[in-house]
C-alpha positions as CSV (number, residue, x, y, z in Angstrom):
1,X,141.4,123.6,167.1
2,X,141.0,122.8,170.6
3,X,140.1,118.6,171.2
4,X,137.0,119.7,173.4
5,X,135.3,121.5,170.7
6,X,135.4,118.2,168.4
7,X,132.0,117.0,169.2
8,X,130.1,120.2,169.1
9,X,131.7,120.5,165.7
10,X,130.1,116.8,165.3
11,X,126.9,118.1,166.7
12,X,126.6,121.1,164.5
13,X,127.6,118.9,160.9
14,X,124.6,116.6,161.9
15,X,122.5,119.8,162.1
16,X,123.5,121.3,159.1
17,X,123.1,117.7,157.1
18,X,119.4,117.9,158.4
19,X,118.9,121.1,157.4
20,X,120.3,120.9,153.8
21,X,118.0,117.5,153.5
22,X,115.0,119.6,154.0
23,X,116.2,122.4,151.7
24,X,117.1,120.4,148.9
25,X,113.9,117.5,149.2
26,X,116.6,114.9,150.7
27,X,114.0,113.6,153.3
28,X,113.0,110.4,151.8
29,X,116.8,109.4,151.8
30,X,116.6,107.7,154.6
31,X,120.5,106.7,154.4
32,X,121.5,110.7,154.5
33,X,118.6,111.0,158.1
34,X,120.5,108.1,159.7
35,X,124.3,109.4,158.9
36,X,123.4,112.7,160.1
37,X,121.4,111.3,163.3
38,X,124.6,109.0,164.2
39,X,126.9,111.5,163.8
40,X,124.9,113.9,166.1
41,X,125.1,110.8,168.8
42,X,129.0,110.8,168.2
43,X,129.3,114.6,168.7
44,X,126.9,114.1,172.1
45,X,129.1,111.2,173.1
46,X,132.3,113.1,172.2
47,X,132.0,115.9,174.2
48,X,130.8,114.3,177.1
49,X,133.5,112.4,176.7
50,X,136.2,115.0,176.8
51,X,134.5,117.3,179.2
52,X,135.0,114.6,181.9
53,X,138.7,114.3,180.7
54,X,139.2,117.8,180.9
């Protein structure tokens, strides 16, 4: 696994936490929203991140 891809793997777990909220009525958790919203941010961050390193 390359380092650079690291935060759209981030990027794409967030997504995929939002998505199985919604399929399995996980919406009102607002806990599960917030973890999958920061690690979204940390993906963003990441790969800007290593992009300019690179």
């Amino acid at each position: 696994m390359n380092k650079q891809n690291l935060g759209i793997i981030l990027i794409v777990l967030g997504a995929l936490m939002l998505i199985l909220s919604y399929a399995f009525s996980l919406e009102d958790y607002n806990f599960y929203n917030i973890g999958a919203l920061l690690i979204i941010i940390a993906g963003i961050v990441t790969h800007i991140i290593m992009t300019k390193r690179s």
